[in-house]
C-alpha positions in Angstrom: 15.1 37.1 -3.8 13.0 35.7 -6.5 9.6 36.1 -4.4 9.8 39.9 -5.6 8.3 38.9 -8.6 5.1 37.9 -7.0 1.9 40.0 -6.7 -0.3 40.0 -4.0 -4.0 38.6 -4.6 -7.0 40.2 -5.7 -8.0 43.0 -3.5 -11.7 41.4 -2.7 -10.2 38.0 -2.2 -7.9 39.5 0.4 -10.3 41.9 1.8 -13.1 39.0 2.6 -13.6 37.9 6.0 -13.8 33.7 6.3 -14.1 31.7 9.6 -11.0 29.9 11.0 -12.8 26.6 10.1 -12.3 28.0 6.3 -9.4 27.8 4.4 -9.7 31.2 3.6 -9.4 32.2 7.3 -6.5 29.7 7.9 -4.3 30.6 4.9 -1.8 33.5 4.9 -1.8 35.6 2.0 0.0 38.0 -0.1 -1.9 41.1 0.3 -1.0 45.1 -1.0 -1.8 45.6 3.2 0.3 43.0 4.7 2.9 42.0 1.4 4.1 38.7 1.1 3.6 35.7 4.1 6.5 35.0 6.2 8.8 32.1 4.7 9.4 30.2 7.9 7.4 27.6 9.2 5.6 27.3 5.4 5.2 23.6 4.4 2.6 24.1 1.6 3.4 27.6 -0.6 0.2 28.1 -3.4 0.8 30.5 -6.4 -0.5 30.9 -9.6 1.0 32.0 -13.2 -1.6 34.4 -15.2 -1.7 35.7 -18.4 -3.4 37.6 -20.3 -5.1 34.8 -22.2 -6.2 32.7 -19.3 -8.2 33.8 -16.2 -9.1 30.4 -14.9 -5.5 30.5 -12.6 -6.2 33.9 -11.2 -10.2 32.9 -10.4 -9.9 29.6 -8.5 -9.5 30.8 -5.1 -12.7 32.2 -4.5 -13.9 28.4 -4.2 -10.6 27.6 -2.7 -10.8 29.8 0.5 -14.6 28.8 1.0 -13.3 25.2 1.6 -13.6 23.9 4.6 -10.3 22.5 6.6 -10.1 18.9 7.5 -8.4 17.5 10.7 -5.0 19.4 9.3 -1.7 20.1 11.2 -0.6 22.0 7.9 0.5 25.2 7.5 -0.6 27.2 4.5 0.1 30.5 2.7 -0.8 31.9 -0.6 2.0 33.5 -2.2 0.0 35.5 -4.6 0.7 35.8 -8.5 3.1 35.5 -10.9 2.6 37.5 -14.2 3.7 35.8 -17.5 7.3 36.8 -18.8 6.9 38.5 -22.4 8.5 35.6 -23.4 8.3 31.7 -22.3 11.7 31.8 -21.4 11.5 34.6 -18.9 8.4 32.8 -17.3 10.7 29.3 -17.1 13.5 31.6 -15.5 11.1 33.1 -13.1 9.5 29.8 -12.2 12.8 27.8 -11.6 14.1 30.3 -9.5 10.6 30.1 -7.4 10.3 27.1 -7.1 14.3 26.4 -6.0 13.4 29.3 -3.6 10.6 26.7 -1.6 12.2 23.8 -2.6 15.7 25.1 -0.8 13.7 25.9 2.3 12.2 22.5 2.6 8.4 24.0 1.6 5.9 22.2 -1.0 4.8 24.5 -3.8 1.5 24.1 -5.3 1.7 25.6 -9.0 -1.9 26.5 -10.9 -0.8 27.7 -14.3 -2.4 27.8 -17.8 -0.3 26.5 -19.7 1.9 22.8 -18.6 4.8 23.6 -20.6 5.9 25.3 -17.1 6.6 21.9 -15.9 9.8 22.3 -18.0 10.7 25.3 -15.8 9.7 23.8 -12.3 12.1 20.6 -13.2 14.9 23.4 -14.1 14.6 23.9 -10.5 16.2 20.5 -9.1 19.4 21.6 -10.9 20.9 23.5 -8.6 19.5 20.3 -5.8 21.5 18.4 -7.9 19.5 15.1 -7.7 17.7 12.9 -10.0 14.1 13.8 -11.0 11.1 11.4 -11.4 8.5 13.3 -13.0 4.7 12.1 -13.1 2.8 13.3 -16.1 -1.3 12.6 -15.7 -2.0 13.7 -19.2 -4.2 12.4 -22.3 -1.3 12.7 -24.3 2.7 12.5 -24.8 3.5 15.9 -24.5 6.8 15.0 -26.9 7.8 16.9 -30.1 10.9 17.0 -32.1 14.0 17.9 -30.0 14.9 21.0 -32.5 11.1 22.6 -31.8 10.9 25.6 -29.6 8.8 24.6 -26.4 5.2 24.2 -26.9 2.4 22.4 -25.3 3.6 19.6 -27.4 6.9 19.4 -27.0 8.3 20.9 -23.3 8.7 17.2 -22.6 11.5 17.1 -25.7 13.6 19.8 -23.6 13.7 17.6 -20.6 14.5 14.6 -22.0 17.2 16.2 -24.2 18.5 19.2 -23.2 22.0 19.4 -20.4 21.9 18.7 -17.3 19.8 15.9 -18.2 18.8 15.1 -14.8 15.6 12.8 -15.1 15.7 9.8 -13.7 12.1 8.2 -14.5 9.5 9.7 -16.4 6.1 8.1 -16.0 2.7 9.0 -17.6 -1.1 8.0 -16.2 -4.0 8.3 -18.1 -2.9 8.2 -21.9 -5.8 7.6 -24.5 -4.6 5.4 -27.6 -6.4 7.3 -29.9 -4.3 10.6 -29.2 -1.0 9.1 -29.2 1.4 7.5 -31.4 2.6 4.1 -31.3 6.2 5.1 -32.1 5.9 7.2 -29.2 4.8 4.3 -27.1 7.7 2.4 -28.7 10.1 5.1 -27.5 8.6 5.3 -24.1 9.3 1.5 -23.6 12.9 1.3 -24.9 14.0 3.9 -22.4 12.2 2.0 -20.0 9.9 4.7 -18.4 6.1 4.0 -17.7 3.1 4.5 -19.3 -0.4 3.6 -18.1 -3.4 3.8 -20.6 -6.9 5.6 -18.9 -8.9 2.5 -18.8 -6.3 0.7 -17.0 -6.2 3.5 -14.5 -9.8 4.1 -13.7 -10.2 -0.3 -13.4 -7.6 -0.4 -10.9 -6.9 3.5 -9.0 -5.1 2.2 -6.6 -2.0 1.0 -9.4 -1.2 4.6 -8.8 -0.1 5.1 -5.4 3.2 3.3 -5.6 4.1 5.2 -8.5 3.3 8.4 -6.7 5.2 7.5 -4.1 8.5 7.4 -5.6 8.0 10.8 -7.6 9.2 14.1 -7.2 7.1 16.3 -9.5 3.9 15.7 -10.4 2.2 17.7 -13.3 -1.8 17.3 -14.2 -3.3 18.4 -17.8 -7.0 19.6 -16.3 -7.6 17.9 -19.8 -7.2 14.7 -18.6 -10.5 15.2 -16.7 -13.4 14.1 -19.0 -15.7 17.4 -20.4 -18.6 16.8 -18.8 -17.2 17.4 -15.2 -15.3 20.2 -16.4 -18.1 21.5 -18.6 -15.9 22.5 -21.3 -16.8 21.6 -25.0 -12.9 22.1 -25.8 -12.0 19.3 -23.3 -11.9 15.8 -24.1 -15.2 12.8 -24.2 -13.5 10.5 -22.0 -11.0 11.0 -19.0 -10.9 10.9 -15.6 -14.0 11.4 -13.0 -13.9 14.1 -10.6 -13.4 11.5 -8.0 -11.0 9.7 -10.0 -8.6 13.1 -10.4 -9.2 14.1 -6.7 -7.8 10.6 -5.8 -5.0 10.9 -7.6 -4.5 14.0 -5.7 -4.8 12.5 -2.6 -1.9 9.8 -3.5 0.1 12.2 -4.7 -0.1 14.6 -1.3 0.2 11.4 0.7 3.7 10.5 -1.2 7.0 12.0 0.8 8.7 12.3 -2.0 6.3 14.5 -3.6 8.3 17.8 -3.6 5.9 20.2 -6.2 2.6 19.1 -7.8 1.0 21.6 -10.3 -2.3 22.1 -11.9 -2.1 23.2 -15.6 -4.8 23.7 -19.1 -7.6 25.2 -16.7 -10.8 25.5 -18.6 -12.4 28.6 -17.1 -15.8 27.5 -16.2 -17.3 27.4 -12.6 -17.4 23.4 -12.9 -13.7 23.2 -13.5 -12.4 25.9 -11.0 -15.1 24.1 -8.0 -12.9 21.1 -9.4 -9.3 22.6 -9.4 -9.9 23.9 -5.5 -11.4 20.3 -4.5 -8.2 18.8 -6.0 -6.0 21.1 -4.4 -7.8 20.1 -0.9 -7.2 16.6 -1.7 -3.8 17.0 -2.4 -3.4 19.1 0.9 -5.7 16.4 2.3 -3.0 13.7 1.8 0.1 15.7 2.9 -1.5 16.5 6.8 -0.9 12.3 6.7 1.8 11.7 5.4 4.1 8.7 7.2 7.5 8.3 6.5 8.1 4.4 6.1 11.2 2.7 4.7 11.4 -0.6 5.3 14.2 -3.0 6.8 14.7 -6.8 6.9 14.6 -6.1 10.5 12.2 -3.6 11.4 9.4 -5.5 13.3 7.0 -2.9 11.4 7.4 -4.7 8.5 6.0 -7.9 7.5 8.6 -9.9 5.3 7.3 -12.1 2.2 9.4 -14.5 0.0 8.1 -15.5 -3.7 9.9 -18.0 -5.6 9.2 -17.4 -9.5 11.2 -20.6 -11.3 14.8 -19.8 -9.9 14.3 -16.3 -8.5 13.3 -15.3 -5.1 11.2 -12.0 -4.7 11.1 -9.9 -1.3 8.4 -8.2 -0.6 7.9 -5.7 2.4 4.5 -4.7 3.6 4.0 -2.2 6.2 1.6 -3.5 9.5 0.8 0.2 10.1 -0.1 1.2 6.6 -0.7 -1.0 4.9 1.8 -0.4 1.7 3.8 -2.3 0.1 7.4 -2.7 -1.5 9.4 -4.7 -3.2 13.4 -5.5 -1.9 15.5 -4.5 -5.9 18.4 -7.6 -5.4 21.7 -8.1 -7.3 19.5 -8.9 -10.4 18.5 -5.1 -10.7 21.3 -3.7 -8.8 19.3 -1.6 -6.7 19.6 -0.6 -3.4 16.3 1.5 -2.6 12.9 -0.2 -2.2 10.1 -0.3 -5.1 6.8 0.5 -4.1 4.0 -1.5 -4.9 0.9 -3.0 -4.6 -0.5 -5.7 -2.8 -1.7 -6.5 -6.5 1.9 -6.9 -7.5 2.1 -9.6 -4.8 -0.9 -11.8 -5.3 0.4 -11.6 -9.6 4.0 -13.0 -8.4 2.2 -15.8 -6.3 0.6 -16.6 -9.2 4.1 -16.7 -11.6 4.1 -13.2 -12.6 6.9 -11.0 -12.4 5.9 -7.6 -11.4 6.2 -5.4 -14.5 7.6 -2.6 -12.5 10.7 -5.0 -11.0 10.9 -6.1 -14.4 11.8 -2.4 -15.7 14.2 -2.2 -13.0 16.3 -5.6 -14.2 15.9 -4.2 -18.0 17.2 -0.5 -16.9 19.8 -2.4 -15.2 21.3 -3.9 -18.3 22.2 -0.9 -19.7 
């Protein structure tokens, strides 16, 4: 069982008495005492990946645990740590076989890591699922590198685009900055048809994101994404997203069903940043306790049905009366058979003449 190569938690984390209103009183943990939390029942599994170079996974849960719980149905356990392998491959062995471990038994695993090249092994884990991946990337850069390069913080997103069983579906990043990132890259991002939304866009509109959450699998944050001065880090970048900003995205992502693992990664280790990483993790924990499972039909009085007429072409759009989401109906243009999620945005734009960029995508990928 691939769990064995977790280690409990620190002995005064463990040891500390918190109220049941706390999330350290409400979480099960991996203690020397008590060894690992039982399996079943688990919805939400949290472990961290430490080395020797980074602390900032090992350290967050003392402002974790002293979290209070919100209005939560959600059961919880901490499965401890994972050491680094002496190599990166060892760690991306370890981590798939983790993560297949929760996937397989229906749990969601929260990943706090230093390094986000471990996103490579955590998608290694749907292989054996055998399904399509969409990953979500909330990153300052395209973490893409030459195909022949041996896996780096640069380049782990070379390996899943390339390497066999190529099993992404969609790839989609939020919160690029320009000035970090090539324009070839861009050019190479849009030919395969995957999605890339700048920071400024982002941060004008938030609520662009939730759609595209909800139709992801995996999603993987760079803590560098964050702007410095709410991580007070001088390594981390000027500009990025707000602490409110991050822990929204969070929240969407926890509220998405299809959200199978989300993981935290580049942790500076100052108090600022680990107060942030716990307050995202609530969020994202936040969002799960209310999650709704909605799919829309053309007859499902839940749903309220609209028709746009673009020149020749007829739109459907979906929106839910309980909700509030909305989708759009793919048709024989895009050969899809699965509502898009969208926004209410998307449907005021088509009113208007425009064809929503992300059905537009769809009808290009089509083509192929």
């Amino acid at each position: 069982m691939s769990l064995i190569y977790l280690q409990p938690i620190q002995e005064n984390e463990a040891l500390q008495e918190f109220p049941y209103e706390k999330i350290g009183g409400r979480i099960a943990k991996h203690t020397k005492k008590n060894g690992l939390p039982t399996i079943q029942g688990v919805q939400i599994a949290l472990l961290a990946v430490i080395d020797e170079q980074s602390l900032a996974p090992h350290t967050f849960r003392k402002h974790f645990y002293n979290l209070f719980v919100g209005n939560w149905n959600v059961s919880l356990a901490d499965f401890g740590n994972l050491p680094a392998g002496n190599t990166d491959e060892d760690t991306f062995f370890i981590i798939k076989e983790i993560v297949y471990e929760f996937l397989y038994q229906g749990i969601t695993p929260i990943i706090v890591a230093p390094k986000q090249e471990i996103t490579y092994g955590i998608y290694r884990a749907f292989d054996r699922l055998e399904q399509l991946v969409n990953l979500v990337c909330v990153d300052a850069s395209f973490d893409f590198g030459n195909e022949h390069q041996f896996v780096s913080a640069n380049s782990y997103m070379s390996r899943i685009l390339m390497e066999e069983p190529t099993n992404l579906n969609h790839f989609t990043n939020i919160g690029y900055q320009t000035y970090y990132n090539a324009q070839e890259t861009l050019d190479v991002l849009d030919k395969m048809y995957f999605e890339s939304y700048r920071l400024g866009q982002v941060t004008h509109y938030i609520e662009m994101i939730e759609p595209i959450l909800r139709n992801t699998d995996i999603v993987s944050v760079d803590m560098r994404s964050v702007q410095a001065a709410d991580l007070d880090c001088s390594d981390a970048f000027p500009n990025g997203f707000s602490n409110r900003e991050i822990c929204t995205i969070a929240r969407y992502a926890g509220l998405s069903m299809q959200t199978s693992v989300f993981g935290l990664f580049e942790i500076p280790n100052t108090q600022r940043a680990l107060q942030l990483v716990a307050q995202i993790l609530w969020y994202f924990i936040e969002g799960y306790n209310y999650r709704t499972q909605e799919f829309p039909t053309p007859s499902d009085p839940n749903f309220t049905k609209y028709n746009v007429l673009i020149d020749d072409l007829i739109i459907e759009f979906y929106k839910s009366n309980f909700t509030g989401r909305w989708w759009i109906l793919p048709n024989e243009y895009t050969n899809g058979s699965a509502m898009l999620p969208c926004t209410e945005k998307d449907y005021e734009q088509a009113c208007s003449g425009v064809i929503p960029k992300r059905w537009w995508n769809l009808y290009k990928k089509s083509l192929l």
